[in-house]
C-alpha positions in Angstrom: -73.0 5.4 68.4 -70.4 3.7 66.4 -69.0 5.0 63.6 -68.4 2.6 60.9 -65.1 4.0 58.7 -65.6 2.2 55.1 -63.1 4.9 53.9 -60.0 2.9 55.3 -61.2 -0.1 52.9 -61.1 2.0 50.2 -57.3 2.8 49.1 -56.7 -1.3 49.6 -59.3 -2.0 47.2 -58.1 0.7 44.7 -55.4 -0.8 44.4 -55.9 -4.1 44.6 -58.3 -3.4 41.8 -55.4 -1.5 39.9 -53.3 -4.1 40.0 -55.6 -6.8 38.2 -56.4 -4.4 35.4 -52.9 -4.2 35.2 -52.4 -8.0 35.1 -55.4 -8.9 33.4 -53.9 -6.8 30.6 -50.2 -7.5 30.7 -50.9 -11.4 30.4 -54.0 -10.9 27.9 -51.5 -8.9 25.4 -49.3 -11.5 26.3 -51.5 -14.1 25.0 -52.7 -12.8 21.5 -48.9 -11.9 21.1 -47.5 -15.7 21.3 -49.5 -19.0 21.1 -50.4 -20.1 24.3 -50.5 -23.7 23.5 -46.9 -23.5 22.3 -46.2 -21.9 25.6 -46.2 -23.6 29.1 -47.3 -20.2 30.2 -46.0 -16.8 31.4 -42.4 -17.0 31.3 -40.9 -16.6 34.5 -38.9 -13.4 32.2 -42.7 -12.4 31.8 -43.6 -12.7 35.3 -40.5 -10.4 36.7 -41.4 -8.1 34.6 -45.2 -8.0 35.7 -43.7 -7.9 39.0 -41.5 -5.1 38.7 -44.4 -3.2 36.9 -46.4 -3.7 39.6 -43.9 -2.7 42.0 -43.3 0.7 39.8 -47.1 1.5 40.2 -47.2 1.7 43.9 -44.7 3.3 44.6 -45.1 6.0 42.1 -48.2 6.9 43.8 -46.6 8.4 46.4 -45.5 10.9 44.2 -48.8 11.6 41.7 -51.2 11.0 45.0 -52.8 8.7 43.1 -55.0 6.9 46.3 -55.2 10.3 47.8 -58.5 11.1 47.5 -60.4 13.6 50.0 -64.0 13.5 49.4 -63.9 17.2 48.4 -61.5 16.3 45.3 -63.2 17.5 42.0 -62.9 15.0 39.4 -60.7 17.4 37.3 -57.7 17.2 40.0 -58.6 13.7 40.1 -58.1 13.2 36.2 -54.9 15.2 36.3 -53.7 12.8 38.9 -54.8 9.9 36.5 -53.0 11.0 33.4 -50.0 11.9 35.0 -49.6 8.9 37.0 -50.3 6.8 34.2 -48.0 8.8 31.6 -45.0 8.7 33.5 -46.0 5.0 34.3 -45.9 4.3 30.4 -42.6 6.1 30.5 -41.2 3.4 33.1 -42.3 0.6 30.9 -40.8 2.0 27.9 -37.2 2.1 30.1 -38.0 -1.0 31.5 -38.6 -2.7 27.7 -35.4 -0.8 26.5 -33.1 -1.9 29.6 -34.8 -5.9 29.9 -34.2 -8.7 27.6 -37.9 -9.1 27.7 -39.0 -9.3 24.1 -42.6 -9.0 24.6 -42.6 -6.0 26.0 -39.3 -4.5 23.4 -42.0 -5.2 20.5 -44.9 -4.1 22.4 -44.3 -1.8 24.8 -46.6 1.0 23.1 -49.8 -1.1 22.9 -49.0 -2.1 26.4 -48.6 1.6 27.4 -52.1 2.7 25.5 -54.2 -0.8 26.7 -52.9 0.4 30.1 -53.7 4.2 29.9 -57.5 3.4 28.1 -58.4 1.0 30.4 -57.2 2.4 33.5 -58.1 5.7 32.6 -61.7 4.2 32.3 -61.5 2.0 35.3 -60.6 4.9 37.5 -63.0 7.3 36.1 -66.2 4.7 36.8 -65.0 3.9 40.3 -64.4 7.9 41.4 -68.0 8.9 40.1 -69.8 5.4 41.5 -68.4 6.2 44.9 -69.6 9.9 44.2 -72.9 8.5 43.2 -73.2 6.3 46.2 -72.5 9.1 48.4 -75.7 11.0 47.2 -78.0 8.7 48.5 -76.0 8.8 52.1 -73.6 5.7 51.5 -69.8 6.0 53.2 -71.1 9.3 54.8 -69.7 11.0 58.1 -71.2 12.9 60.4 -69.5 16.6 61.0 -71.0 19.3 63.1 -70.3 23.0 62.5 -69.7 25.0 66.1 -69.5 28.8 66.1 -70.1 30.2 63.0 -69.4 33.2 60.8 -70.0 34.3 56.7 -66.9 31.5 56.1 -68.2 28.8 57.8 -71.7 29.8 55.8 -70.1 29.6 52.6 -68.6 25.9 53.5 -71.9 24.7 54.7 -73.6 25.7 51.4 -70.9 23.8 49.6 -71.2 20.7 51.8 -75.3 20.9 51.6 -75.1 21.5 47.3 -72.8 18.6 47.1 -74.1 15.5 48.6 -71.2 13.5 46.6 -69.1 14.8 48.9 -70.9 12.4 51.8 -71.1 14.6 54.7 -74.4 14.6 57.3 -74.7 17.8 59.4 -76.0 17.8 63.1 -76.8 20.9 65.0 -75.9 21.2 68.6 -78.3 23.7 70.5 -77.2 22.9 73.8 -74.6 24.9 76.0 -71.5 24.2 74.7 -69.5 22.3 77.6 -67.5 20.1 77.3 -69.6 17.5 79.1 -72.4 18.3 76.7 -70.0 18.6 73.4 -68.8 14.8 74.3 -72.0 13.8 75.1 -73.5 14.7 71.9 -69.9 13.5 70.1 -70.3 9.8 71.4 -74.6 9.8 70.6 -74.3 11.0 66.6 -70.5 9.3 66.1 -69.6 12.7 65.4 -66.3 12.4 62.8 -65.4 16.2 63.0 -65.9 19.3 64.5 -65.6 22.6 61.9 -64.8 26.2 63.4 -64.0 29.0 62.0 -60.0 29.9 62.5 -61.0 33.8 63.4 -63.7 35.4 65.2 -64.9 32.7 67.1 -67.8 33.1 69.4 -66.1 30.3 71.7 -64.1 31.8 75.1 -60.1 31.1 74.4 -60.3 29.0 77.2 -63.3 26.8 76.5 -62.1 26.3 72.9 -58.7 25.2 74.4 -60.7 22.2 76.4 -62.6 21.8 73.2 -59.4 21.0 71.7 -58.3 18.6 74.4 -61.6 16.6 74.2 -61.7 16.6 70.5 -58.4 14.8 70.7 -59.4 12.4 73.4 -62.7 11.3 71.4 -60.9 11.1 67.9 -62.6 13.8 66.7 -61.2 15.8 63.9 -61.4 19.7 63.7 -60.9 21.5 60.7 -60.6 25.4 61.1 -61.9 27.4 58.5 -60.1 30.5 57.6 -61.7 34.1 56.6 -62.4 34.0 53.0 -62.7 37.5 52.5 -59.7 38.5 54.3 -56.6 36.0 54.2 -54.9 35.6 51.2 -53.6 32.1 51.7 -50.4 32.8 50.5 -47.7 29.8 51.2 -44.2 30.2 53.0 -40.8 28.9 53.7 -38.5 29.2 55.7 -35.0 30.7 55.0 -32.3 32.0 56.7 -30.4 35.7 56.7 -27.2 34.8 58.6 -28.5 33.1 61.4 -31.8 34.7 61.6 -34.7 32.4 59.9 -37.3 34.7 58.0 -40.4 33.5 55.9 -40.3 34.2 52.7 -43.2 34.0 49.9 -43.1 30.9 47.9 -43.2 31.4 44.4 -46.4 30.8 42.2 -45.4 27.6 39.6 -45.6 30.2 36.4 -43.1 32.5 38.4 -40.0 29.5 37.3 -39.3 30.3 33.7 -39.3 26.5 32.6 -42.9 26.1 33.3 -43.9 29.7 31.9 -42.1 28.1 28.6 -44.2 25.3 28.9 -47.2 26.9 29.1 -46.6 29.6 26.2 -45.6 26.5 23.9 -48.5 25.0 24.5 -50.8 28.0 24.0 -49.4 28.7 20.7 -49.6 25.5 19.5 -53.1 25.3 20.5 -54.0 28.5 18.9 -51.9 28.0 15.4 -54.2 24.7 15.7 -57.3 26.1 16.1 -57.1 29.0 13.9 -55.7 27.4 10.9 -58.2 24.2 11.1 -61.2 25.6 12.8 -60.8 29.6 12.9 -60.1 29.8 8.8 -63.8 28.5 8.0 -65.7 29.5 11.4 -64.6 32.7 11.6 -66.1 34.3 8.6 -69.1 32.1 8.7 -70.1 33.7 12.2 -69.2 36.6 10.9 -71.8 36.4 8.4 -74.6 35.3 10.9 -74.0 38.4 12.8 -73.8 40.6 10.0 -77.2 38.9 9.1 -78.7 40.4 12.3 -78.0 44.1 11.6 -75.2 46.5 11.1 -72.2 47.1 13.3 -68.7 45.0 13.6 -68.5 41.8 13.6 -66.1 41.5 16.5 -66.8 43.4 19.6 -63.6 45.2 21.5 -63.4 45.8 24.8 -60.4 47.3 27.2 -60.0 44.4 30.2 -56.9 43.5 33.0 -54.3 40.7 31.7 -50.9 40.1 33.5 -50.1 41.9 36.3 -52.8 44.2 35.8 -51.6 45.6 32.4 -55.1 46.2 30.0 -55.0 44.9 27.1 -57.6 44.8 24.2 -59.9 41.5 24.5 -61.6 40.3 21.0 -65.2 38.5 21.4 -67.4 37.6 18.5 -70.5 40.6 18.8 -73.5 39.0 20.5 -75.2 42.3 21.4 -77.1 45.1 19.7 -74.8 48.0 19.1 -75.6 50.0 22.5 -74.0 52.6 24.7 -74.1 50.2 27.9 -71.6 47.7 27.3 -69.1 48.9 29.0 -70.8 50.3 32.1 -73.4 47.3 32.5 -72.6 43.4 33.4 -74.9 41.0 31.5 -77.8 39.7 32.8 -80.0 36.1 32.4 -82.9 37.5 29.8 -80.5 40.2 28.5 -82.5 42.6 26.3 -79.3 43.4 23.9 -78.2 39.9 23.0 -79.6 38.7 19.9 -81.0 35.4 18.8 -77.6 34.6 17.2 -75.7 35.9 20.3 -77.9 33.5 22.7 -76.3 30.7 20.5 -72.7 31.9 20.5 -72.5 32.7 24.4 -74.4 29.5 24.8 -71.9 27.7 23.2 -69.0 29.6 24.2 -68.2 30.8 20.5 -68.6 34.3 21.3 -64.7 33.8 22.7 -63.4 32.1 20.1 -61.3 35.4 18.3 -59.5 35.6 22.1 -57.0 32.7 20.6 -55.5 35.8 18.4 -55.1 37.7 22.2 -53.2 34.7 22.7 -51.3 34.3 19.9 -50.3 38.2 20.9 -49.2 37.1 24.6 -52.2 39.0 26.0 -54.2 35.8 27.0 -53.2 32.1 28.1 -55.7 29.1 26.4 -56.3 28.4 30.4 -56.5 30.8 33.3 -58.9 33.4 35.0 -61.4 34.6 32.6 -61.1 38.6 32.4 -63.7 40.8 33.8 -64.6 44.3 32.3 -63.2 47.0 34.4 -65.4 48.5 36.6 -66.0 44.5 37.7 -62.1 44.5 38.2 -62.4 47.8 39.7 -65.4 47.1 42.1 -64.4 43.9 43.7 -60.1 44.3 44.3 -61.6 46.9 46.8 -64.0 44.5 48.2 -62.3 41.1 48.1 -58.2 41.3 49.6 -57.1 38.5 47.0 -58.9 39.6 44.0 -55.8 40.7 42.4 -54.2 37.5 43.1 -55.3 36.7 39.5 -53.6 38.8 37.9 -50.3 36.4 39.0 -51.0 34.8 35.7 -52.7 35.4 32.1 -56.2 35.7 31.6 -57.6 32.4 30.1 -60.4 31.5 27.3 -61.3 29.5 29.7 -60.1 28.8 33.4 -61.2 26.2 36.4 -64.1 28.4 37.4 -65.5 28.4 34.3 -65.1 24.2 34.0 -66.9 24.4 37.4 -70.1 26.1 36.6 -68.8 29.2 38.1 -70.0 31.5 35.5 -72.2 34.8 34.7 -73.8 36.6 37.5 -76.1 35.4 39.8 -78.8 36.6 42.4 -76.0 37.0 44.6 -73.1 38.8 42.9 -70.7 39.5 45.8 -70.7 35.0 47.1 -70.2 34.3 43.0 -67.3 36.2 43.2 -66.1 35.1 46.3 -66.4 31.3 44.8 -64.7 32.6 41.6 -62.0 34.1 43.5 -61.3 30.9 45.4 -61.6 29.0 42.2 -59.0 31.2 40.5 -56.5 31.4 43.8 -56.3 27.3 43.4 -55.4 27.7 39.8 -53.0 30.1 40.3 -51.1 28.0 43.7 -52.1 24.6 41.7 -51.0 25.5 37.9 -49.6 22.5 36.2 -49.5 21.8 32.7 -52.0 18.5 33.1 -54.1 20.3 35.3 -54.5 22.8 32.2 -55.2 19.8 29.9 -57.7 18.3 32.2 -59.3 21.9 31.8 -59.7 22.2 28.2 -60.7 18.6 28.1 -63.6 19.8 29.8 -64.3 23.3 27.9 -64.7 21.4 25.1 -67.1 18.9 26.4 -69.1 21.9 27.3 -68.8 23.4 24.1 -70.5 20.2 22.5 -73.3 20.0 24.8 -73.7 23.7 26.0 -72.8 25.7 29.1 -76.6 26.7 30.9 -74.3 29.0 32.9 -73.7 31.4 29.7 -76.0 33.9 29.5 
């Protein structure tokens, strides 16, 4: 069975398709800035410059990873990689206006810059969710097959099997699994990779080195799957005492002081924002509603883990009945204690709105893990090695997991978690300052149409 590998096409017609939205409106600006019938056309000025933008483009996508694009890339790394290959792309035509003696683009090189980031922004955005959405219905799919499997390998196949926009087709081998047969049944179903787990395997040392051999000989990929309880996935390089190398941790991005800056600048920015145009009117209007309901505070206290595991007090707008529970008991879908104004404000995410004053404090980041309560804390560092791992950074009003429907407590508490977890590990390895604007882009378009996930 031939395998037919459309993904190849792909990256030449991104950018080939990049390019003439880039042309298209370089020369249309162009054109309502002069009169074309005065003009014999594009300068050739105007055409070096088009050139050299072009040129600028490309090869800055080897640094953004702009045409890298796994079929497992969420659309909020994708966006990250949008804006900030676009923004420092509008920063190269404003050099390039300043150091040319182009004229066009010295008067217009900020209507250039936003025509360029709108329409690519757009253009990108439609083609990453129609490829998504042609993948549902089995378009550009490949054909992997898992082989020995444990609770990891589980967890991946549940992802791959919820999201069908990622394209993949599962096959199950039941035979004996020799080589002849693996081959065999490689070659029939154009098999495009094999998945094992990278512990625990079922497979004889031996037989999975032959596997390995054959894999190789038939272009077939293998992807190893690590423990996700266990491993912590920490990264390492490699340095030297004397003449003895050693590998040493690397360092989590909000461990350099320049982007901790970064990020605290921008979370009190945000919060001064919020409170003083939002918070000043909002706040004592919910306030009101709850006080409506029945007596008690309107804001609900509660002791949780920030940085490095110090506890701190965590401010939420009260959405329960005054009761003796809340700090022993996690809340559940139909909770009993929330009342009709607290269904509204967890619905909509409101209920965490008084956490921008933890921020303003240095208790809480805008973006980062959401805290637990305690005993959740408590439970699940014993349970799950890299728990703590999220305590690297400041808890967050909102955080990647949240963005990614990772929220509230399931049928299954302990595979939540371990998603969470994951979720939370990336954002901690992964934290840059787009990434967290990607993020709160997205909070807010769940606080305008609702998060289901609340409860």
């Amino acid at each position: 069975m031939q395998r037919l590998r459309y993904s190849r096409y792909f990256k030449s017609t991104f950018i080939t398709l990049d390019i003439v939205v880039l042309s298209v409106v370089f020369i249309y600006l162009f054109w309502r800035k002069t009169d074309f019938n005065e003009n014999d056309g594009i300068s050739e000025l105007n055409i070096i410059s088009l050139i050299i933008l072009i040129s600028f483009w490309i090869l800055l996508s080897g640094r953004t990873k702009l045409y890298s694009i796994p079929r497992n890339l969420t659309f909020t790394i994708y966006l990250e990689r949008i804006i900030t290959h676009i923004f420092l792309f509008i920063v190269g035509v404003i050099l390039l206006a300043k150091v040319s003696n182009n004229p066009f683009l010295k008067e217009d090189r900020f209507q250039v810059g936003v025509s360029l980031f709108v329409s690519l922004s757009i253009i990108k955005s439609i083609s990453f969710f129609t490829l998504k959405y042609l993948r549902t219905f089995g378009f550009n799919h490949r054909n992997i097959m898992f082989l020995s499997e444990n609770d990891s390998t589980d967890y991946l196949k549940s992802v791959l099997i919820e999201r069908k926009d990622y394209g993949f087709k599962f096959f199950n081998f039941k035979e004996n699994p020799t080589v002849e047969n693996l081959e065999k049944f490689w070659k029939t179903n154009g098999i495009h990779t094999l998945i094992l787990p990278s512990e625990n395997s079922e497979i004889d040392k031996n037989l999975e080195s032959e596997i390995f051999n054959a894999a190789e000989k038939n272009k077939v990929l293998i992807s190893l799957v690590p423990n996700i309880i266990q491993n912590a996935f920490l990264k390492y390089e490699l340095e030297y005492v004397g003449m003895q190398p050693i590998l040493t941790q690397f360092k989590f991005p909000l461990d350099y002081l320049t982007n901790y800056l970064i990020k605290r600048v921008f979370d009190i920015l945000f919060s001064l924002i919020f409170l003083l145009v939002i918070g000043l009117w909002l706040f004592p209007l919910i306030a009101l509603l709850i006080k409506s309901q029945g007596k008690g505070s309107a804001i609900f206290k509660q002791k949780r883990y920030g940085y490095h595991d110090k506890i701190f007090t965590c401010l939420k707008f009260r959405t329960m009945k005054i009761n003796n529970s809340c700090d022993e008991k996690t809340t559940s879908i139909d909770d009993k204690r929330i009342t009709s104004i607290g269904k509204f404000l967890r619905r909509t995410s409101l209920d965490e709105t008084p956490q921008f004053i933890n921020v303003l404090k240095g208790e809480m980041s805008i973006i980062g893990p959401r805290p637990h309560m305690l005993l959740v804390d408590d439970h699940f560092k014993q349970k799950i090695i890299r728990y703590s791992l999220r305590s690297h950074v400041k808890p967050g009003i909102s955080g990647l997991a949240q963005v990614n429907g990772l929220r509230g407590d399931g049928e299954n508490i302990d595979f939540e978690m371990q998603k969470r977890i994951l979720s939370d590990s990336f954002y901690v390895k992964n934290w840059t300052l787009s990434l967290d604007l990607v993020i709160a882009l997205k909070t807010i378009l769940l606080l305008i149409k609702g998060d289901k996930n609340a409860h």
